[in-house]
C-alpha positions in Angstrom: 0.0 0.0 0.0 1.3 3.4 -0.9 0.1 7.2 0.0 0.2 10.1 1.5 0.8 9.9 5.3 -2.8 11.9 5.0 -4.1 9.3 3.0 -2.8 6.2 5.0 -3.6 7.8 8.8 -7.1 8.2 7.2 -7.4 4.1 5.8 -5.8 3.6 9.7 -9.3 5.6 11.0 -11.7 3.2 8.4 -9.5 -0.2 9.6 -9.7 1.0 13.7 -13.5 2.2 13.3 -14.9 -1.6 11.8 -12.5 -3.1 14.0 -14.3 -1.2 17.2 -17.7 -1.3 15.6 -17.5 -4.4 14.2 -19.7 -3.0 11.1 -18.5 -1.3 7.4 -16.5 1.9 7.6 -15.6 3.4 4.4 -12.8 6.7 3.3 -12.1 8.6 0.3 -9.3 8.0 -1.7 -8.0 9.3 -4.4 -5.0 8.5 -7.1 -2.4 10.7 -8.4 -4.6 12.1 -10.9 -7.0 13.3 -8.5 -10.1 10.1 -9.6 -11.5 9.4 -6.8 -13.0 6.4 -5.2 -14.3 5.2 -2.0 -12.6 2.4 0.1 -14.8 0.3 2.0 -13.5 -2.1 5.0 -15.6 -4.6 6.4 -14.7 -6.8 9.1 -16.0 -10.4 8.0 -15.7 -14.0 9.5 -13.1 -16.3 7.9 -15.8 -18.4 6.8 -17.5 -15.4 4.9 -14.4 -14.6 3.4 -14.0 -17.8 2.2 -17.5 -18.1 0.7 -16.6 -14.9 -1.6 -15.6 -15.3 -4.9 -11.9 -14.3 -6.2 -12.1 -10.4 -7.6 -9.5 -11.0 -10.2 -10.5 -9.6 -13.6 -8.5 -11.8 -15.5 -10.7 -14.0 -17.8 -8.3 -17.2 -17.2 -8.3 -16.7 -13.3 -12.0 -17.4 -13.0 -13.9 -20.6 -12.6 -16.1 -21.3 -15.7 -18.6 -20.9 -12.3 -18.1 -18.8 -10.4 -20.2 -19.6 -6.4 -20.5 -17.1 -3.7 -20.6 -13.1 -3.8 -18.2 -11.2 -5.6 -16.6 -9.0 -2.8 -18.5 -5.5 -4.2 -21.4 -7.6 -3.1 -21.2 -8.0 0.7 -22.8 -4.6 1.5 -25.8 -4.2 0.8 -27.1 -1.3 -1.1 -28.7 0.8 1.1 -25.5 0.6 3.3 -23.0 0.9 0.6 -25.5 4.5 -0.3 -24.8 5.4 3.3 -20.9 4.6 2.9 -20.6 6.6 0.1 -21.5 9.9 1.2 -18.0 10.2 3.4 
């Protein structure tokens, strides 16, 4: 992982706060170019984890079927509404 101190104290505030609350944080990130895009973390059980599919994009790195959520899944979308608007 590579940013700005900024940027990484702020990804450190969204890992501590789903730690503590147990429930989806999210931040705002942005690339050099100034895109941004917003960085959910969601603390999950290994078990859930393992029940997600594999996000590569890759066409030869998926099963021909794929089982379980993709990871963009997980939260809902009312929640992933509320998450956005950090």
């Amino acid at each position: 992982m590579v940013g700005t101190l900024e940027s990484l104290q702020a990804l450190r505030d969204a890992i501590d706060k789903a730690l503590v609350t147990g429930q989806a944080s999210s931040m705002t990130a942005y690339v050099n170019d100034g895109e941004g895009y917003v960085l959910v973390v969601l603390p999950q059980t290994k078990e859930e984890v393992d029940a997600l599919q594999t996000p590569y994009t890759e066409d030869f790195a998926h099963p021909s079927e794929p089982s379980g959520k993709h990871p963009s899944q997980v939260v809902g979308s009312d929640k992933y509404r509320e998450l956005m608007r950090v």
